[in-house]
N, CA and C atoms as a LAMMPS dump frame, in Angstrom:
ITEM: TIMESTEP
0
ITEM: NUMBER OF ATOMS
288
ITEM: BOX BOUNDS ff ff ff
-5.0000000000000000e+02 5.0000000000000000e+02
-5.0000000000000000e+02 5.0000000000000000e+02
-5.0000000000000000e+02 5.0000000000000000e+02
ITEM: ATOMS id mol type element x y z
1 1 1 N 0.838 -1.174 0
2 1 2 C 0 0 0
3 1 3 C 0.884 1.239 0
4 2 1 N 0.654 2.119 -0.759
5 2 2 C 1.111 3.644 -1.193
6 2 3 C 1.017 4.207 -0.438
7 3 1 N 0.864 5.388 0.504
8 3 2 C 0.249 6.47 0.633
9 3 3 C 1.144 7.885 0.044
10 4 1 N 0.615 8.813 -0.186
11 4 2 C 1.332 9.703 -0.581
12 4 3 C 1.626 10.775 0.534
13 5 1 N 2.658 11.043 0.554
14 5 2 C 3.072 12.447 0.926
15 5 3 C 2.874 13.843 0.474
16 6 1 N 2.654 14.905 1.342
17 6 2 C 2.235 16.05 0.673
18 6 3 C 3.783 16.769 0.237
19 7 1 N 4.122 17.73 -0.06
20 7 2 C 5.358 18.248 -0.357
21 7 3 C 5.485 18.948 1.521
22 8 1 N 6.794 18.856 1.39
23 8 2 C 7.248 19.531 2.92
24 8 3 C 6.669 21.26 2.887
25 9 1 N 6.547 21.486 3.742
26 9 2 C 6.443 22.711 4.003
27 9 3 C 5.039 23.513 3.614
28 10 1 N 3.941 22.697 3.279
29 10 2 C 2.912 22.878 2.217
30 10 3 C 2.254 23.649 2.831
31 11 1 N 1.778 23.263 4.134
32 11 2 C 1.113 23.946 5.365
33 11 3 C 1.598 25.335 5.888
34 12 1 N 2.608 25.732 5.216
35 12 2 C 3.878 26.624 6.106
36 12 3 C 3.31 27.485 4.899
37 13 1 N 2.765 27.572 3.711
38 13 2 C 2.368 28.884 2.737
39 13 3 C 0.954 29.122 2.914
40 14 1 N 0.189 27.648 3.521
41 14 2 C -1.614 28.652 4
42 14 3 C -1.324 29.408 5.382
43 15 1 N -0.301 29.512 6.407
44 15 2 C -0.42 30.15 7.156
45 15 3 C -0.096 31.272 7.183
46 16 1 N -0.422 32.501 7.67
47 16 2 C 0.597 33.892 7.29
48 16 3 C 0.804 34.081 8.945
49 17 1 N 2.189 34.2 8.812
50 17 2 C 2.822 33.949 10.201
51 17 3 C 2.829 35.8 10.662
52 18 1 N 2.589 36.18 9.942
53 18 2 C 2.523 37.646 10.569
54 18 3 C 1.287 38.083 11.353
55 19 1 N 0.23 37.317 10.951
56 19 2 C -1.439 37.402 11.297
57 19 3 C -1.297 36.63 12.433
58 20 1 N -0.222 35.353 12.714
59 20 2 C -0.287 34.702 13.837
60 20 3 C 0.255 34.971 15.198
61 21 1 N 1.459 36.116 14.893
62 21 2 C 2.214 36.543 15.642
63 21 3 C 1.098 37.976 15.972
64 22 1 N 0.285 38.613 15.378
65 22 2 C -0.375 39.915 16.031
66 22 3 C -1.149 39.224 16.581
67 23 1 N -1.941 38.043 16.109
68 23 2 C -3.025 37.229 17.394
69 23 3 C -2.507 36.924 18.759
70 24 1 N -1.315 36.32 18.927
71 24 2 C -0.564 36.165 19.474
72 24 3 C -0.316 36.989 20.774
73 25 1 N 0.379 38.766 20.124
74 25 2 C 0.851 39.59 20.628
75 25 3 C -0.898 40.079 21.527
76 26 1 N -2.117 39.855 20.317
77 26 2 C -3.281 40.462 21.001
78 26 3 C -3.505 39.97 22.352
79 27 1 N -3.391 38.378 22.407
80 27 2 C -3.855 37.447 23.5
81 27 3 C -2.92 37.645 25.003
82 28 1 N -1.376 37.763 24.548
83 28 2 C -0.768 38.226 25.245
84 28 3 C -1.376 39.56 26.303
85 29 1 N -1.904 40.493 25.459
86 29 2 C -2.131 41.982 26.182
87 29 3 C -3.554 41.524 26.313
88 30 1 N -4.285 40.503 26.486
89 30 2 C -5.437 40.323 27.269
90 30 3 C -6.458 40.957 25.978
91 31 1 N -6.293 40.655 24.793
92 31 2 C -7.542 41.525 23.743
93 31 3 C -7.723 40.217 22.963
94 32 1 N -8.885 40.352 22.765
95 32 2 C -9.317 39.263 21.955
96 32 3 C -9.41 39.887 19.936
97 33 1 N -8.78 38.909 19.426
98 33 2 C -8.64 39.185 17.836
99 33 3 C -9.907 39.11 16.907
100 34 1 N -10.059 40.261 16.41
101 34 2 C -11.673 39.972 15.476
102 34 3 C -11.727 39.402 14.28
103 35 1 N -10.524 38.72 13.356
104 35 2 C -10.072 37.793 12.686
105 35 3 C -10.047 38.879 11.608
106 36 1 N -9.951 40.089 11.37
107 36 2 C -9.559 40.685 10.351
108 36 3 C -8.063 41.385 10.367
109 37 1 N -7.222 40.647 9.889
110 37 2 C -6.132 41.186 10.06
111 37 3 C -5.616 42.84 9.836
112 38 1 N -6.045 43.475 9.566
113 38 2 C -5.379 44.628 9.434
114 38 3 C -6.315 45.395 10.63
115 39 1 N -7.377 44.978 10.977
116 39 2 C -8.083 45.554 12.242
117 39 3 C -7.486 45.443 13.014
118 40 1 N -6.728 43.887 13.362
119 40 2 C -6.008 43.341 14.6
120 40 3 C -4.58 43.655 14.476
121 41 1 N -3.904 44.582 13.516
122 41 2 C -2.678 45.042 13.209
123 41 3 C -2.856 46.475 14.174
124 42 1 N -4.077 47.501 13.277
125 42 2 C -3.989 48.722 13.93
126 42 3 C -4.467 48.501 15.351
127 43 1 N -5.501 47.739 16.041
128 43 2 C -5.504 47.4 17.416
129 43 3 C -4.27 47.044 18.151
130 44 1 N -3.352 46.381 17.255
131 44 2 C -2.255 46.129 18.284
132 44 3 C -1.161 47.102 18.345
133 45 1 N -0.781 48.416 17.236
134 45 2 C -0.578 48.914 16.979
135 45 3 C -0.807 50.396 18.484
136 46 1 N -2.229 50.087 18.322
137 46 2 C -3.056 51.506 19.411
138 46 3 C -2.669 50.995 20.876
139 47 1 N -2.496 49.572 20.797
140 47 2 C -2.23 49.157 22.03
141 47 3 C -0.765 49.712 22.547
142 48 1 N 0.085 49.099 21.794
143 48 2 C 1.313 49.231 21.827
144 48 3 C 1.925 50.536 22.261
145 49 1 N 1.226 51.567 21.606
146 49 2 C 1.584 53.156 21.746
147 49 3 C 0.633 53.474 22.783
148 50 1 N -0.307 52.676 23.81
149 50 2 C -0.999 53.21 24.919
150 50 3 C -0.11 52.591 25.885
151 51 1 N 0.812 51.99 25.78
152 51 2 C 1.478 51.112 26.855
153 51 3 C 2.718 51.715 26.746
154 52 1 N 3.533 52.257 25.354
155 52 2 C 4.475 52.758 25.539
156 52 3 C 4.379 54.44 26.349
157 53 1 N 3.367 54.64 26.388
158 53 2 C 2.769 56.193 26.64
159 53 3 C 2.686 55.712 28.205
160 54 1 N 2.104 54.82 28.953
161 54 2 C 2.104 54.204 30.253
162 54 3 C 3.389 54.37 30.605
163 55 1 N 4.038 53.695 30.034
164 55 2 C 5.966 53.555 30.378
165 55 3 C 6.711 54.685 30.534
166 56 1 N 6.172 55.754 29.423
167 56 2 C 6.719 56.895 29.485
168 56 3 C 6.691 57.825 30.692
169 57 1 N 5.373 57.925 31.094
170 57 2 C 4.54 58.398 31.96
171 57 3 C 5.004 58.113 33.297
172 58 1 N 5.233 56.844 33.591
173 58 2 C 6.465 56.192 34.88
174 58 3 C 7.804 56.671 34.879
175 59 1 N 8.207 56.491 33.927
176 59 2 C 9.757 57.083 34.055
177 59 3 C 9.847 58.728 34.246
178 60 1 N 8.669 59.596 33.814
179 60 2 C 9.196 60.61 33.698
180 60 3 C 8.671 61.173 34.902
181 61 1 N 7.246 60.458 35.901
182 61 2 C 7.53 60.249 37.677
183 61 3 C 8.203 59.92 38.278
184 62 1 N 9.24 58.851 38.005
185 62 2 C 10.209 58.15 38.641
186 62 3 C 11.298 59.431 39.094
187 63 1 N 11.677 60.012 37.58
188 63 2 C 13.145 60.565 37.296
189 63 3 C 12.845 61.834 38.331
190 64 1 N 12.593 62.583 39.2
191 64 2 C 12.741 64.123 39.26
192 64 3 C 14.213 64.456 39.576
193 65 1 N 15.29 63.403 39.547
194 65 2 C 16.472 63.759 39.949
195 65 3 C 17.343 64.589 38.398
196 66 1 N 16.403 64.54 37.553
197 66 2 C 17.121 65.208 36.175
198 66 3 C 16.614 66.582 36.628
199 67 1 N 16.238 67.265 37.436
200 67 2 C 15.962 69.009 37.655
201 67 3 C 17.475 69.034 38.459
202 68 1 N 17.47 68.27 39.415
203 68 2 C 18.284 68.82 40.316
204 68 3 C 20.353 68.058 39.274
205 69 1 N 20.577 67.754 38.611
206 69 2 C 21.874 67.73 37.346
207 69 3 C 22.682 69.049 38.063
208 70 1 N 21.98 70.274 37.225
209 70 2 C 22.973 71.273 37.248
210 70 3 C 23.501 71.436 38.56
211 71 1 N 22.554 71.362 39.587
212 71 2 C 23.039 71.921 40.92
213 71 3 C 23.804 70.577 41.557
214 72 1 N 23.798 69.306 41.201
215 72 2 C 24.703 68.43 41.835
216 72 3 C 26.182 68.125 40.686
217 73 1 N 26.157 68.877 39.264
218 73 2 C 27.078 68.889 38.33
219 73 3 C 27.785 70.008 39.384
220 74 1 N 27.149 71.197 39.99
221 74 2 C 27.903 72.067 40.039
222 74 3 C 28.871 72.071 41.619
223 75 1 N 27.836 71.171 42.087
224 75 2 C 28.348 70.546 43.655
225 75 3 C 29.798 69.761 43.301
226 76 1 N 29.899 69.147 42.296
227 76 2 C 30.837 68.021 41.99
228 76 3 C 32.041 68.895 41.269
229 77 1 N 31.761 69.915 40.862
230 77 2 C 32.787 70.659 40.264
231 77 3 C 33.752 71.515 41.343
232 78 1 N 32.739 71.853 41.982
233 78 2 C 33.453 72.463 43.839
234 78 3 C 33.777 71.792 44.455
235 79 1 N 33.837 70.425 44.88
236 79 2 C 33.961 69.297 45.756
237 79 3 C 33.637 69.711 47.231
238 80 1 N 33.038 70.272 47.016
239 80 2 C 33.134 71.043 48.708
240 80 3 C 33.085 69.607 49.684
241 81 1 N 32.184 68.677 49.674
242 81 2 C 32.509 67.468 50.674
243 81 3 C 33.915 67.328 50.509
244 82 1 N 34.553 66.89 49.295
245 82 2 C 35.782 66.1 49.36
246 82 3 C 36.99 67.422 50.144
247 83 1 N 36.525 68.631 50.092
248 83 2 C 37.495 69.671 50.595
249 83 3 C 37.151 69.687 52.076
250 84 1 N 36.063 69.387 52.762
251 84 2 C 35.687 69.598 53.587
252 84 3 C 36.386 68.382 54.608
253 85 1 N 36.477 67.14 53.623
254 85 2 C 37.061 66.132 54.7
255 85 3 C 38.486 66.423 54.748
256 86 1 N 39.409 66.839 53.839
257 86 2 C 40.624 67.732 53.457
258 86 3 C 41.05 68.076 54.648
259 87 1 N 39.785 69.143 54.958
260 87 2 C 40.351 69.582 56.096
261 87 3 C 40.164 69.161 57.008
262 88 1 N 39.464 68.513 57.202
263 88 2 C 39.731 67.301 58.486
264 88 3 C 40.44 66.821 58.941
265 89 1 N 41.152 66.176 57.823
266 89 2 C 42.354 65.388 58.168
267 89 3 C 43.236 66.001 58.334
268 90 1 N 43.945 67.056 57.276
269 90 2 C 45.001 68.228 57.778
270 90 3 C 44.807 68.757 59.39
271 91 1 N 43.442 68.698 60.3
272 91 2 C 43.297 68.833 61.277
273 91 3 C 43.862 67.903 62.043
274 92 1 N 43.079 66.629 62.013
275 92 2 C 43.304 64.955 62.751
276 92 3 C 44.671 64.742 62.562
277 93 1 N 45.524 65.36 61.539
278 93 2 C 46.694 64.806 61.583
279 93 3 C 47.796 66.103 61.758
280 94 1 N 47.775 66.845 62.156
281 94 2 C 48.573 67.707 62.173
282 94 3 C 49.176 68.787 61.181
283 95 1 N 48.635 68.735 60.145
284 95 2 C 49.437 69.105 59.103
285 95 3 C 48.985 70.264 58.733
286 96 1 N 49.787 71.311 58.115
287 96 2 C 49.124 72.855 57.985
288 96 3 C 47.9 72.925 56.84
C-alpha cells in the first residue's frame, strides 16, 4: 500500500505567520482578535503606543532627579565634601 506524501512545508504557505504573531501579541495583552487582520494590526498597533505612553509616563515620575543635574554637576565641580574632609584630616593629623 502507497500512501502519498504532501510536499514539505505545504502547510507553512496557507499560514501567514505575521497574522499569527499579532493574534498572538493580542492574546498576550489580554484583547481578543476579530479575525480581520489589518483591524487586529492597527488594534495592536493603538495598544502598543498606549502602553508605551504608560511607560513613558512612569519614568518621567520616577526621574525628578534630572531638575536637580545642574546643581549636583555644580556641587561636583566644587567638591566642597571632598574639601571639607581635606580639612579634616590636615586637622586629625597635624598638618598645615
Amino acid at each position: 500500500m502507497i500512501q502519498s506524501v504532501g510536499a514539505i512545508g505545504s502547510n507553512f504557505c496557507k499560514v501567514d505567520q505575521e497574522y499569527t504573531r499579532i493574534m498572538m501579541e493580542l492574546h498576550k495583552l489580554g484583547l481578543t482578535p476579530s479575525g480581520n487582520k489589518e483591524v487586529d494590526k492597527a488594534t495592536l498597533e493603538a495598544e502598543k503606543q498606549k502602553l508605551a505612553q504608560k511607560i513613558q509616563a512612569k519614568l518621567d515620575v520616577q526621574s525628578p532627579e534630572k531638575t536637580d543635574e545642574p546643581e549636583r554637576a555644580r556641587l561636583e565641580e566644587k567638591k566642597l565634601g571632598a574639601m571639607q574632609v581635606a580639612e579634616v584630616n590636615k586637622i586629625l593629623h597635624g598638618l598645615s
